[in-house]
Backbone of each chain as ProteinMPNN parsed JSONL, in Angstrom:
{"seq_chain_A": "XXXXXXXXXXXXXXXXXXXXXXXXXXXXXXXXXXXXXXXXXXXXXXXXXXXXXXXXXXXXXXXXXXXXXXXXXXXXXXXXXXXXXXXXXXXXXXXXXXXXXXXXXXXXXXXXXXXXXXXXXXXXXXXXXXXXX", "coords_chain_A": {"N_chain_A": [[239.079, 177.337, 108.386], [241.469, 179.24, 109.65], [242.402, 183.006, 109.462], [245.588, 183.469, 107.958], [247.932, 185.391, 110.022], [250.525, 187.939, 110.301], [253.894, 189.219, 110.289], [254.693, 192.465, 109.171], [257.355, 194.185, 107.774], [259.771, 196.917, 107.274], [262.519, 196.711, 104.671], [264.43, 198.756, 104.799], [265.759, 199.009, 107.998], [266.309, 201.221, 109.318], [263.773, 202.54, 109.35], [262.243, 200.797, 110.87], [260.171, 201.623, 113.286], [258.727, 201.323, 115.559], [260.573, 198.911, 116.503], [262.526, 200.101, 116.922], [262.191, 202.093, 118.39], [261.618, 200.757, 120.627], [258.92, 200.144, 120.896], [255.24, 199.265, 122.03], [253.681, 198.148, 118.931], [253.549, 197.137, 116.156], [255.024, 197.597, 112.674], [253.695, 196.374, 110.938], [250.562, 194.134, 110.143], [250.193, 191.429, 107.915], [247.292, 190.46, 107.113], [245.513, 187.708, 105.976], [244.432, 188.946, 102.935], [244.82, 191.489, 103.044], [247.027, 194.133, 104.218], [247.753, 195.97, 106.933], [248.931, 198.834, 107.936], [250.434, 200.192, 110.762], [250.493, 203.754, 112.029], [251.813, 205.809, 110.806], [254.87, 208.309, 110.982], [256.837, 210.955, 109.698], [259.932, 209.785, 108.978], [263.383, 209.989, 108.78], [265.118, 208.324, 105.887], [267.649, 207.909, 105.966], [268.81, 207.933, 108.371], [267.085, 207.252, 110.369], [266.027, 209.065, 112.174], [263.726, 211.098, 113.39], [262.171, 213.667, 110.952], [261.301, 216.678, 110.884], [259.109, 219.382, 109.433], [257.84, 221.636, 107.353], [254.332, 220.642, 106.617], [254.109, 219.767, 103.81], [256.51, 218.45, 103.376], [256.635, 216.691, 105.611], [254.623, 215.449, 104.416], [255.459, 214.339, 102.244], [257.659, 212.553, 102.965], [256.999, 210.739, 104.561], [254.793, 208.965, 102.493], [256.677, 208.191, 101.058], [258.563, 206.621, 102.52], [255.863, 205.001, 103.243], [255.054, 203.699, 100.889], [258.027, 202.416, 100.491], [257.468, 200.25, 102.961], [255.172, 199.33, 102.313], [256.078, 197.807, 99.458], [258.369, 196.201, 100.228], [256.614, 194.293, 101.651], [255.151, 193.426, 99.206], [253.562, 195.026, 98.714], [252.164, 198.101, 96.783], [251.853, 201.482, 96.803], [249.527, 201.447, 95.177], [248.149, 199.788, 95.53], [246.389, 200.458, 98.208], [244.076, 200.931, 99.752], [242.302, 201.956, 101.968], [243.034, 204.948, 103.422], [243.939, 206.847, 106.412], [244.543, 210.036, 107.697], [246.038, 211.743, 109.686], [246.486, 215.358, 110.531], [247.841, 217.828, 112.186], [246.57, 220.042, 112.442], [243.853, 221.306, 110.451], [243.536, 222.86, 108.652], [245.839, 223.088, 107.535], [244.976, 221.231, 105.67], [244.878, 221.318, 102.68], [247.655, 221.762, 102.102], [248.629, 219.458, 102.57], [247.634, 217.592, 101.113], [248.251, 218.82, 97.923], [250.871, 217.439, 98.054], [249.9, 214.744, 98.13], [248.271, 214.115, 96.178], [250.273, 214.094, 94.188], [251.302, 211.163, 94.743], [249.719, 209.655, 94.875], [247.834, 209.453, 91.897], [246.316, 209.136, 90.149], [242.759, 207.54, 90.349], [242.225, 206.924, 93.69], [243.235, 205.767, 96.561], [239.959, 204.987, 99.141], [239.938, 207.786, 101.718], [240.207, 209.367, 104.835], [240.35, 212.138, 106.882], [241.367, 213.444, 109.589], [241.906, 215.552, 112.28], [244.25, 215.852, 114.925], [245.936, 215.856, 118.124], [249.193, 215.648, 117.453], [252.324, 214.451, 118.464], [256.167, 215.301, 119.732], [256.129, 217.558, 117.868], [255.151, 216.743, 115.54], [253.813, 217.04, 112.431], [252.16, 215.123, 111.016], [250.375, 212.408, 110.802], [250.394, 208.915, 109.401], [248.098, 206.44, 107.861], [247.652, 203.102, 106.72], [245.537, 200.582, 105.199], [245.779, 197.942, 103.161], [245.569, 196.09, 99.9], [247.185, 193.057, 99.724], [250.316, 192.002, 98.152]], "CA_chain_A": [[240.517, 177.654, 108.206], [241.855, 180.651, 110.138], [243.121, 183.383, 108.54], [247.269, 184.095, 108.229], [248.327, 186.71, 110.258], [252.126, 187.716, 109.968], [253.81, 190.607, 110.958], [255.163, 193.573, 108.099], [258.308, 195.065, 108.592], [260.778, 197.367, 106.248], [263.684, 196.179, 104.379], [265.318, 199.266, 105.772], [265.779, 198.566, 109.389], [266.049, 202.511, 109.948], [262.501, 202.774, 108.948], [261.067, 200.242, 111.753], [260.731, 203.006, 114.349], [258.036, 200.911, 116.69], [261.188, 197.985, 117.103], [264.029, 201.048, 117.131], [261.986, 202.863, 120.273], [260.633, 200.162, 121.803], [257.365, 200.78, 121.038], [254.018, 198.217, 121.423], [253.295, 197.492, 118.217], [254.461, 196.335, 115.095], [254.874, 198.222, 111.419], [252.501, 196.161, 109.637], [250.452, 192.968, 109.84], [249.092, 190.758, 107.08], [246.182, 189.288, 107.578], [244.397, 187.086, 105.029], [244.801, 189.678, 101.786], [245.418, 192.713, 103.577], [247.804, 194.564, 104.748], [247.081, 196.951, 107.651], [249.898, 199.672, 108.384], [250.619, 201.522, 111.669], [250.573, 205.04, 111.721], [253.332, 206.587, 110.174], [254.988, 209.735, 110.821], [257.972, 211.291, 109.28], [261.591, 209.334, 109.602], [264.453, 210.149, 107.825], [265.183, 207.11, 105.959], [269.251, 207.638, 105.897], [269.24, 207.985, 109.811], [266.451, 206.754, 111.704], [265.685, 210.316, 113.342], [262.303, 211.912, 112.608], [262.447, 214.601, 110.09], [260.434, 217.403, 111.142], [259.337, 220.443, 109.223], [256.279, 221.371, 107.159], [253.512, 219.682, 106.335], [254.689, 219.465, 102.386], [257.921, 217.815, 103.481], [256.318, 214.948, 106.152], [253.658, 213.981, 103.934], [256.362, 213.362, 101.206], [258.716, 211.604, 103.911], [256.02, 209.8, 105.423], [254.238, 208.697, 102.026], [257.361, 207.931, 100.454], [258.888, 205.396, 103.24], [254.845, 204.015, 102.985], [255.756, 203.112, 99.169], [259.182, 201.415, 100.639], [257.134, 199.862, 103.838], [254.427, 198.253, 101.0], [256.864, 197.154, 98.688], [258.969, 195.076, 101.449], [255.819, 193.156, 101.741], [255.35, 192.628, 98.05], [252.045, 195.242, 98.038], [252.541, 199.037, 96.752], [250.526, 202.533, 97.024], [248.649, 201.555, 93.84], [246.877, 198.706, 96.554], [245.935, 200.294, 98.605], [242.095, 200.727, 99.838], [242.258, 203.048, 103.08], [244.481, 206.049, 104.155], [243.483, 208.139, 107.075], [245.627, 210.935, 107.29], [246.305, 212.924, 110.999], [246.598, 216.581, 110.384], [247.859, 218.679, 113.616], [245.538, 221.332, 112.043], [242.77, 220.825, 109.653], [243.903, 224.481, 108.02], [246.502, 222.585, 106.758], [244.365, 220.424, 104.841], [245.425, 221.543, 101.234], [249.227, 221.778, 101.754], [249.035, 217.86, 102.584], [246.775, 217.501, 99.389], [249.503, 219.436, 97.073], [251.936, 216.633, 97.976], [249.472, 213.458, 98.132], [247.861, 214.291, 94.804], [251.476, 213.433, 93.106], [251.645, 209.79, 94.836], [247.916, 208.846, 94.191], [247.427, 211.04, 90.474], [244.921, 208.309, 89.289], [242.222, 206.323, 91.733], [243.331, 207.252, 94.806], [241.98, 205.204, 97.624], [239.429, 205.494, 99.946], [240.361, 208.573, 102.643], [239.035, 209.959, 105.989], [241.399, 213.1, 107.477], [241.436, 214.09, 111.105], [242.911, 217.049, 112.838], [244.357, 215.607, 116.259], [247.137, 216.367, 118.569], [250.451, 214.791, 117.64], [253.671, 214.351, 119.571], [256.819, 216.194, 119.615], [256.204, 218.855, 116.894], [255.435, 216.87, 114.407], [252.688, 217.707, 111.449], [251.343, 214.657, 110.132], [250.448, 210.993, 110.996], [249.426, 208.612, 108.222], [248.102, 204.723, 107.877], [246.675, 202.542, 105.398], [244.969, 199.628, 104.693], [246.733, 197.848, 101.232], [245.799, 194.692, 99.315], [248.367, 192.282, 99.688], [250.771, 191.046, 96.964]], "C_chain_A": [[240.762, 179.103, 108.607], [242.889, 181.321, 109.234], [244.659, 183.556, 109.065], [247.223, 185.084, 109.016], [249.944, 186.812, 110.373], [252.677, 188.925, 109.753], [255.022, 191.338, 109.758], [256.453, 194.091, 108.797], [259.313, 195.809, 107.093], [261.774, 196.804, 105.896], [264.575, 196.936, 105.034], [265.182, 199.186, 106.977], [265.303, 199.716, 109.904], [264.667, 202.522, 109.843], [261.54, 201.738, 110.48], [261.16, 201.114, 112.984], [259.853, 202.017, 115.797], [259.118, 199.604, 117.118], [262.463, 199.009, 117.715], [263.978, 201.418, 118.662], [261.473, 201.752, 120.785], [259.181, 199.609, 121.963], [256.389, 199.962, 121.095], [252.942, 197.861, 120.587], [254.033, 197.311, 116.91], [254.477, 197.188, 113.569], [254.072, 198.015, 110.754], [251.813, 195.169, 110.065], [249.869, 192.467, 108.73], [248.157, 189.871, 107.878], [245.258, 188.995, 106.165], [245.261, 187.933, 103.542], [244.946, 190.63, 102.424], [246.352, 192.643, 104.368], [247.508, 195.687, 105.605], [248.554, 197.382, 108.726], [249.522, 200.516, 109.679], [250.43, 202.827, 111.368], [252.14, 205.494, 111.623], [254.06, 208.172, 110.312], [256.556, 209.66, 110.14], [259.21, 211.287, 109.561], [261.975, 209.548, 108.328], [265.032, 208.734, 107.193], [266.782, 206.845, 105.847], [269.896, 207.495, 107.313], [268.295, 207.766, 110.995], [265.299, 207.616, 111.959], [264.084, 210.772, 112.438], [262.788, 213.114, 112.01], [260.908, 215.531, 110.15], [260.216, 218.617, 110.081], [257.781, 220.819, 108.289], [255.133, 220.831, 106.857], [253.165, 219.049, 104.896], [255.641, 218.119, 102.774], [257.305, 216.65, 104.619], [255.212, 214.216, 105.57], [254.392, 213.444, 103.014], [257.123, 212.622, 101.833], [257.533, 210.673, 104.047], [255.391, 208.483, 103.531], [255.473, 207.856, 101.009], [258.387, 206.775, 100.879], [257.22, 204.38, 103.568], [255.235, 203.022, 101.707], [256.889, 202.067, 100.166], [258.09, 200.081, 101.426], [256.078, 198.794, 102.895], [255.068, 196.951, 100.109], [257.499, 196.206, 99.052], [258.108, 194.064, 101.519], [255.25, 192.543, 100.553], [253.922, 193.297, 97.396], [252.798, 197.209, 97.145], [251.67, 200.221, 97.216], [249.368, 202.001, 95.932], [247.847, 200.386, 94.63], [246.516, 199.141, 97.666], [244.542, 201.046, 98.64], [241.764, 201.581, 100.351], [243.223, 203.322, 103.04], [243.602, 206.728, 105.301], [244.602, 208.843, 107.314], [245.643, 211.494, 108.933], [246.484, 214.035, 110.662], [246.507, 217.391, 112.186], [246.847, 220.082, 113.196], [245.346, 221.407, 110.457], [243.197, 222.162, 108.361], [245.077, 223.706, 106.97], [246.087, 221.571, 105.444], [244.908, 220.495, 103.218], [246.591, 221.725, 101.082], [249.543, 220.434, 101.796], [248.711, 217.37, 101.418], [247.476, 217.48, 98.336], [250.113, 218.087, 96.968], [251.131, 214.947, 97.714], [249.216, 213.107, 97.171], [249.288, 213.387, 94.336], [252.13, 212.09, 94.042], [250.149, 209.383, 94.6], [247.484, 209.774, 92.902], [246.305, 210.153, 90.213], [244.245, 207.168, 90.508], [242.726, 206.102, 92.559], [242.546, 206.516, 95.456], [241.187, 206.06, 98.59], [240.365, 206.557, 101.18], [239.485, 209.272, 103.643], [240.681, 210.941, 106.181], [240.872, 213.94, 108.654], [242.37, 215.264, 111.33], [242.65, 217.098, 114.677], [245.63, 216.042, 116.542], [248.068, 215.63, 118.021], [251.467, 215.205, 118.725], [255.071, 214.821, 118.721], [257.05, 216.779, 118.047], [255.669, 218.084, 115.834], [253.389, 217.031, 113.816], [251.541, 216.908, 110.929], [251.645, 212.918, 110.138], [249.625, 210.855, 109.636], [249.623, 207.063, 108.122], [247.108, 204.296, 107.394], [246.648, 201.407, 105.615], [245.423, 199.312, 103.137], [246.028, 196.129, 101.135], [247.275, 194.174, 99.416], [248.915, 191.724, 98.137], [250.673, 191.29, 95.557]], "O_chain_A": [[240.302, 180.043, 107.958], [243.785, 180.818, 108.557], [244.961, 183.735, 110.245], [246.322, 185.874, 108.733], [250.588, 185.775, 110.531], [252.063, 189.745, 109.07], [256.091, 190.768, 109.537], [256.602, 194.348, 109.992], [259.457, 195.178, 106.046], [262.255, 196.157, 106.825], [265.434, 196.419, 105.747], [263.981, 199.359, 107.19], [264.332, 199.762, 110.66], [264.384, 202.493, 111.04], [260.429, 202.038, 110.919], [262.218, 201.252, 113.597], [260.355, 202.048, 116.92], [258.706, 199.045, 118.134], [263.164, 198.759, 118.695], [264.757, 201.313, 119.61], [260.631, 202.013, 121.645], [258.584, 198.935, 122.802], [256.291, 199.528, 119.947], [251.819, 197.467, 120.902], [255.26, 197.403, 116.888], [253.286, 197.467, 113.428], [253.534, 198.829, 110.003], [252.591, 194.794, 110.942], [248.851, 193.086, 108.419], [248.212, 189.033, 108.778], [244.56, 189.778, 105.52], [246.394, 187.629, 103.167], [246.158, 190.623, 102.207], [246.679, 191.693, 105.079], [246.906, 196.569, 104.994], [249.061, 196.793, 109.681], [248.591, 201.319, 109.731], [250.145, 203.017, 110.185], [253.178, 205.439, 112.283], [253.62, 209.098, 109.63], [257.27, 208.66, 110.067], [259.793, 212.199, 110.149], [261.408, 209.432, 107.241], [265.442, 207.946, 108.046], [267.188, 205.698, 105.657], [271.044, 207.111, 107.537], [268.525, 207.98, 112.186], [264.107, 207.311, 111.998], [263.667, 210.713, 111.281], [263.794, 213.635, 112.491], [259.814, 215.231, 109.672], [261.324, 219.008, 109.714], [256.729, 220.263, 108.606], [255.591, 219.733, 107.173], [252.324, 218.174, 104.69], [255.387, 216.965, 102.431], [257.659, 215.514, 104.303], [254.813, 213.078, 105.815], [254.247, 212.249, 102.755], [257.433, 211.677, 101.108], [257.472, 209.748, 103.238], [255.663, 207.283, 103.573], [255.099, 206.947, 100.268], [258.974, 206.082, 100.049], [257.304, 203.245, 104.037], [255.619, 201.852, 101.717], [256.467, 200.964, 100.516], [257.85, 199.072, 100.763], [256.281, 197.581, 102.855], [254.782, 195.755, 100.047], [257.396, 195.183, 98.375], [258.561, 192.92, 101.474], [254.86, 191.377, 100.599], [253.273, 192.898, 96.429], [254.023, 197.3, 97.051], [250.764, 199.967, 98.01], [248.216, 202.377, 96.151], [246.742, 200.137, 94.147], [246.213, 198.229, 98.436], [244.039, 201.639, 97.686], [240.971, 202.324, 99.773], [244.225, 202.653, 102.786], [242.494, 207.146, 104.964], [245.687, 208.287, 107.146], [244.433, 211.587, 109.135], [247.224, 213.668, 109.75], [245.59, 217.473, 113.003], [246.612, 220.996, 113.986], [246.173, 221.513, 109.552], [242.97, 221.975, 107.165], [245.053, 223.836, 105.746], [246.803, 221.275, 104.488], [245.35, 219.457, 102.726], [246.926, 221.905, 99.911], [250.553, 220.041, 101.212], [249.509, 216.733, 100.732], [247.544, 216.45, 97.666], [249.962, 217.494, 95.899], [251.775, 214.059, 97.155], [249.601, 211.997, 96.803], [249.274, 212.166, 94.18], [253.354, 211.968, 94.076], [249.912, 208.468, 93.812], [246.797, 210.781, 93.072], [245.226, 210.723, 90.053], [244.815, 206.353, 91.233], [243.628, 205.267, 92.613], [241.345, 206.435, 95.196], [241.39, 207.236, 98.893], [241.456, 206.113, 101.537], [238.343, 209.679, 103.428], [241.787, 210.585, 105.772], [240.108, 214.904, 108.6], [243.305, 215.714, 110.668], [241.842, 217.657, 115.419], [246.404, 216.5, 115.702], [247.661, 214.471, 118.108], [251.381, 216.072, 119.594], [255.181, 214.78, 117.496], [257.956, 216.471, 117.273], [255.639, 218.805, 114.837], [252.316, 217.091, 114.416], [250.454, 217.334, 110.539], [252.625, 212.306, 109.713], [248.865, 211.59, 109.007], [250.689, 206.454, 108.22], [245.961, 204.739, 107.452], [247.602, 200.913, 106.216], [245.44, 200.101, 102.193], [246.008, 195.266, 102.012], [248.296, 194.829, 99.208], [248.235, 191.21, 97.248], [251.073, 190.445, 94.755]]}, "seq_chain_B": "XXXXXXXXXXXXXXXXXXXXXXXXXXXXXXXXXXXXXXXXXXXXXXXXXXXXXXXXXXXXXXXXXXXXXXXXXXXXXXXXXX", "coords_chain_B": {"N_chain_B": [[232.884, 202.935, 133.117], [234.509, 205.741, 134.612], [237.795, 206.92, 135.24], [241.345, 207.055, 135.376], [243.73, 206.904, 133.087], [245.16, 204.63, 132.492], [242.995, 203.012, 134.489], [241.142, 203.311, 133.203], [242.502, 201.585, 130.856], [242.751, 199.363, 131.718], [240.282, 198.211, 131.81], [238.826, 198.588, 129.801], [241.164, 197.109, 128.285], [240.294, 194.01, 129.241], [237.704, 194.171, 128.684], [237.754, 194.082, 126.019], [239.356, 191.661, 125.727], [237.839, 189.625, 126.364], [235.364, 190.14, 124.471], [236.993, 189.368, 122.235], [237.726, 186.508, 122.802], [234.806, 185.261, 123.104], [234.038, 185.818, 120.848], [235.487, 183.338, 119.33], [238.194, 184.739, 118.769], [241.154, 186.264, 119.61], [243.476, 187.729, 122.006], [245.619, 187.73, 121.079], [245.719, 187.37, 118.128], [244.905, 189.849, 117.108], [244.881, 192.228, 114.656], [244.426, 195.192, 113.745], [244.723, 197.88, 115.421], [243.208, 200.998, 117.045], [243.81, 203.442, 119.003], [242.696, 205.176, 121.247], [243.507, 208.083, 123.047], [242.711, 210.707, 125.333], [244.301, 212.884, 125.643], [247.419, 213.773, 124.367], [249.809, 213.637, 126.205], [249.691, 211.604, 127.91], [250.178, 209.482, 126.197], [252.305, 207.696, 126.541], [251.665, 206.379, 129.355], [249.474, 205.199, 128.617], [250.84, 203.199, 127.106], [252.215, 201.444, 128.598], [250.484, 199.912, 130.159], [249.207, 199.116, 127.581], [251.1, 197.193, 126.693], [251.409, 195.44, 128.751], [248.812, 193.633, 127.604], [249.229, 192.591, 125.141], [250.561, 190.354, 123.075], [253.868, 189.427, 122.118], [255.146, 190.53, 118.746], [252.957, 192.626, 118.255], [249.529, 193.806, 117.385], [249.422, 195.979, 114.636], [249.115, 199.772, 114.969], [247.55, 202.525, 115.584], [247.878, 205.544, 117.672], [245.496, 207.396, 118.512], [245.102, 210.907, 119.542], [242.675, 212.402, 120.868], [239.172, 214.125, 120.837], [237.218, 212.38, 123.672], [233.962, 211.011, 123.701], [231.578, 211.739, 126.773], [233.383, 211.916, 128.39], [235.356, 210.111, 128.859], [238.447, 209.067, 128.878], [240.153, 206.88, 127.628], [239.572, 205.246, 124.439], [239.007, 202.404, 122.691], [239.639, 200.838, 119.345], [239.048, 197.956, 117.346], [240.792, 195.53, 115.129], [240.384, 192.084, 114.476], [241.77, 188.56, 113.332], [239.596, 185.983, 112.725]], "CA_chain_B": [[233.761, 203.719, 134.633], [235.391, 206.605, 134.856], [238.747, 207.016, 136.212], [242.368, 207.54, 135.233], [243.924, 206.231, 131.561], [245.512, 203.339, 133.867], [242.241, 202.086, 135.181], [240.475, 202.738, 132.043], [242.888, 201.119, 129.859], [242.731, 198.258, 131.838], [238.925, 197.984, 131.84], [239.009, 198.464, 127.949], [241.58, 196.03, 127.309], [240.126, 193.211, 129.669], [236.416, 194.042, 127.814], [238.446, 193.637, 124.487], [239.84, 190.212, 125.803], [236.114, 188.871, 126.774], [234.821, 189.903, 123.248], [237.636, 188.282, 121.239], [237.293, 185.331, 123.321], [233.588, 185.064, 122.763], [234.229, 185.148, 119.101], [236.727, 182.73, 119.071], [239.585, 185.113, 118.762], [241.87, 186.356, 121.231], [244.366, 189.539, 121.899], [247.332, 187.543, 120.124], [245.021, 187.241, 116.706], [244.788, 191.471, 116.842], [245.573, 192.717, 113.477], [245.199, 196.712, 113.766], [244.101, 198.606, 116.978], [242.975, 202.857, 116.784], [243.755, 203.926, 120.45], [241.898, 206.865, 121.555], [243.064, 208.802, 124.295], [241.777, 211.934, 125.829], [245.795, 213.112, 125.633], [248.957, 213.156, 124.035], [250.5, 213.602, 127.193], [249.278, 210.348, 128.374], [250.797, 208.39, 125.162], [253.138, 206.297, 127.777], [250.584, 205.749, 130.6], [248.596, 203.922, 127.9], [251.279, 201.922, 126.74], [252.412, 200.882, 129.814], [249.369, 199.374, 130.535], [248.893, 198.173, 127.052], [252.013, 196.197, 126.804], [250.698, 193.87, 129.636], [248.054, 192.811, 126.834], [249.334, 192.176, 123.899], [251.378, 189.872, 123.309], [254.942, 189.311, 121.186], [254.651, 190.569, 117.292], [251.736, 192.874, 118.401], [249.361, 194.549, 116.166], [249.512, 197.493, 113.95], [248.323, 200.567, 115.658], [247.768, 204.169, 115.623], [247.341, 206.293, 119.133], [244.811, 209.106, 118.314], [244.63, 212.012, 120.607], [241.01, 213.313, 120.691], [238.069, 214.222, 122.329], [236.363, 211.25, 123.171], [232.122, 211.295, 124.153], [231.448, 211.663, 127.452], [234.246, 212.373, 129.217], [235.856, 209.232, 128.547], [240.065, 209.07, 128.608], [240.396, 205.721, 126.569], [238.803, 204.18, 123.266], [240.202, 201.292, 121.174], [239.098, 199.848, 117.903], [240.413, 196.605, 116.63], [240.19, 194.59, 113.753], [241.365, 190.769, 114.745], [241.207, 187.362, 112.572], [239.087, 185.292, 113.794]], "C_chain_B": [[234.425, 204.217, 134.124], [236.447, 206.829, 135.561], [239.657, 207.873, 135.37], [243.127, 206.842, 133.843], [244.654, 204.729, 131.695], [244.299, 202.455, 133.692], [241.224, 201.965, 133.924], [240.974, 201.83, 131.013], [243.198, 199.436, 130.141], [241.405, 197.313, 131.21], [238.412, 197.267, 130.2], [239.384, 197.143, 127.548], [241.009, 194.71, 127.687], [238.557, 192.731, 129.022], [237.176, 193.429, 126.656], [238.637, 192.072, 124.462], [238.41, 189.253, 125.655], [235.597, 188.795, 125.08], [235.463, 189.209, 122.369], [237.152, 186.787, 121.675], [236.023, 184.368, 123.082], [233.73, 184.734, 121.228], [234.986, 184.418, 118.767], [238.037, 183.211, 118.537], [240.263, 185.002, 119.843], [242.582, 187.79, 120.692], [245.436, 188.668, 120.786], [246.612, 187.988, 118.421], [244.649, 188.718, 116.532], [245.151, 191.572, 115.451], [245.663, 194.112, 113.69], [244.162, 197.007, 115.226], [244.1, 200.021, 116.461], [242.709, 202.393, 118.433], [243.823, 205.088, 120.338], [242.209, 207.132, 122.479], [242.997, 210.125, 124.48], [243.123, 213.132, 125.042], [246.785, 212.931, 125.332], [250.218, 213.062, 124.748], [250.229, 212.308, 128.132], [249.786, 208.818, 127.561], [251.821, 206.883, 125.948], [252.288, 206.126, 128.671], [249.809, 204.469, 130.029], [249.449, 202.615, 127.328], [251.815, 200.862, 127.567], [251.297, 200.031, 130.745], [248.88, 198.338, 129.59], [249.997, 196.966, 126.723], [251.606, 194.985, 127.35], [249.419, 192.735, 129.235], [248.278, 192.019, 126.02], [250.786, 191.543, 123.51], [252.745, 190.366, 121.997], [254.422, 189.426, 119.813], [253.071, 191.51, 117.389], [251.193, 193.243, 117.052], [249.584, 195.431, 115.751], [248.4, 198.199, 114.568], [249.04, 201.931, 115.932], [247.228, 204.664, 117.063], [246.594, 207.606, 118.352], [244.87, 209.87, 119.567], [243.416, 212.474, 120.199], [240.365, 212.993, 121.588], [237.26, 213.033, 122.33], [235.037, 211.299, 124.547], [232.397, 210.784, 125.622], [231.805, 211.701, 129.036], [235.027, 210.9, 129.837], [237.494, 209.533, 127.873], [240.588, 208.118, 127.49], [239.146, 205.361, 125.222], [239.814, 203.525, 122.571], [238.625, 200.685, 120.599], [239.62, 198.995, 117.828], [239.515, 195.814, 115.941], [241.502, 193.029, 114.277], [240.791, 189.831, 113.246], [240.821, 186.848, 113.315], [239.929, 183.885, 114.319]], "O_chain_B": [[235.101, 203.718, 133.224], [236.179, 206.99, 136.752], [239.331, 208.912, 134.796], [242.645, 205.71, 133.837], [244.531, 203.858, 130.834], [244.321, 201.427, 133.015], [240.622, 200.936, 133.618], [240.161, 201.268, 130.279], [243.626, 198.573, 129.374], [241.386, 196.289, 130.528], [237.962, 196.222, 129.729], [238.745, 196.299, 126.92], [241.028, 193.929, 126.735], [238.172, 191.574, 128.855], [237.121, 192.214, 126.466], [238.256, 191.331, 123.555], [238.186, 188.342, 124.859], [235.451, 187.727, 124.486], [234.834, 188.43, 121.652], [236.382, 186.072, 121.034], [236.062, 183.148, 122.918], [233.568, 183.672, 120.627], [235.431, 184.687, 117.652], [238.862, 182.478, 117.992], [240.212, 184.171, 120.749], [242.453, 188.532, 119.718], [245.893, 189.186, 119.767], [247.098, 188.876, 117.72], [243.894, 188.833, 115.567], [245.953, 190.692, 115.138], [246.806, 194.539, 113.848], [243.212, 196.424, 115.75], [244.864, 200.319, 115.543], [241.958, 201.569, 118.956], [244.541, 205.87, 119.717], [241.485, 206.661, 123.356], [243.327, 210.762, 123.479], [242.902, 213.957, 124.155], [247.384, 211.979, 125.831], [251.301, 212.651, 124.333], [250.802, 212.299, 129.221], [249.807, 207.654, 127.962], [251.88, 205.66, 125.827], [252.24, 204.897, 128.631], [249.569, 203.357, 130.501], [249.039, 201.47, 127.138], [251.857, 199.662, 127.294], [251.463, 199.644, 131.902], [248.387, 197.254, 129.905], [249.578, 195.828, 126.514], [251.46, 193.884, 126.818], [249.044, 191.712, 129.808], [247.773, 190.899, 125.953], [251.873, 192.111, 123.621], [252.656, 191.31, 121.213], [253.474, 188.72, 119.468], [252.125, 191.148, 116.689], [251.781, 193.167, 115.972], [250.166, 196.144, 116.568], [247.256, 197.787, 114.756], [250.159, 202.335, 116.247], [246.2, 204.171, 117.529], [247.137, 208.542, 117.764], [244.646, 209.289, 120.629], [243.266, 212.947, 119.072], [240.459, 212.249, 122.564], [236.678, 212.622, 121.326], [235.123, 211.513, 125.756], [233.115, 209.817, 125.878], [231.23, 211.617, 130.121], [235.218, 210.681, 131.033], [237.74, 210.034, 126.775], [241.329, 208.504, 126.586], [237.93, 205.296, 125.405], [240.906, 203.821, 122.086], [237.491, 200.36, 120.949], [240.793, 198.972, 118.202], [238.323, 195.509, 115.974], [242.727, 192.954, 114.374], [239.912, 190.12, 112.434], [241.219, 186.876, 114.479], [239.507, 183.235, 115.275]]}, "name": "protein", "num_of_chains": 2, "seq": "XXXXXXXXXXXXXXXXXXXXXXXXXXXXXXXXXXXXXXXXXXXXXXXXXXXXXXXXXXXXXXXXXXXXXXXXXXXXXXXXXXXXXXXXXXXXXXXXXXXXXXXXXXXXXXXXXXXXXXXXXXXXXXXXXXXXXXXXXXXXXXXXXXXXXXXXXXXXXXXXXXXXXXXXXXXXXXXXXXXXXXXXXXXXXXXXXXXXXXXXXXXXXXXXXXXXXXX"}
């Protein structure tokens, strides 16, 4: 018996940014019990637009339309398993921390954190792996 | 082979196809993809290439920029169902 697969998407519309631009691939898929999120960067969730600015302010944007992006599918932060985090510079490492700490305070999941280029300006990609449901 | 993020990303995705295949997956059955390329100035070259793979409802997937061994432009990961 093959597993489900079945494709994640936000309740807010603004929030699906890979159907808004175009883009080739999809917000989420389930498969089986997981849930396995795109990379996420920082949209404004009242207008679409990316919301740029320091690396406090897009891991709370970013981590805070994850929560919505979970929930839509019926999982939350408290499931999930993996995060890897993007960091445009590794220096930054503890200002992303500050803000992640107060959405994971207790048994945080597994985490790996890179320090690669991103695209226009911004600070901070981020995508998880979640139990389903 | 070495080339251009084009000719590698063909190479890549057409290996990718062979191994699903072999395992009784395929590209549609993708669940997440990590695309590696050399460049974040290349972010459209690669998709423009990967589009022509993957079909409708693709998977979830992150583009990394980084250095990747050997002087290699492309890498992908992927996690499919079987």
């Amino acid at each position: 018996m093959p597993l489900a697969r079945e494709i994640i998407a936000p309740k807010n519309e603004l929030l699906n940014v890979s159907r808004n631009l175009k883009l080739p691939h999809s917000p989420g898929i389930r498969a089986g019990d997981f849930i396995f999120l795109s990379g996420m960067v920082s949209v404004d969730p009242t207008t679409g637009e990316r919301s740029l600015g320091t690396v406090a302010h897009e891991t709370r944007q970013i981590l805070s339309n994850m929560r919505h992006m979970l929930e839509s599918a019926g999982s939350s932060l408290e499931r999930v398993v993996k995060i890897n985090v993007l960091l445009y510079d590794m220096l930054e490492f503890e200002n992303m921390n500050a803000v992640y700490r107060q959405f994971f305070p207790t048994d945080p999941p597994a985490r790996t954190t890179c320090g690669v280029q991103l695209s226009f300006g911004l600070k901070v990609e981020i995508e998880c792996i979640a139990l389903a449901g | 082979m070495h080339g251009t993020v084009t000719s590698e990303a063909h190479r890549v995705l057409q290996n990718l196809t062979l191994v699903l295949k072999s395992a009784g997956s395929s590209l549609s059955r993708l669940v997440q993809v990590h695309a590696m390329i050399y460049d974040r100035i290349e972010y459209d070259v690669l998709n423009r290439v990967y589009r022509q793979y993957v079909p409708d409802g693709p998977p979830a997937r992150t583009v990394w920029s980084v250095q990747i061994i050997d002087g290699f432009k492309v890498q992908l990961d992927a996690i499919a169902v079987a």
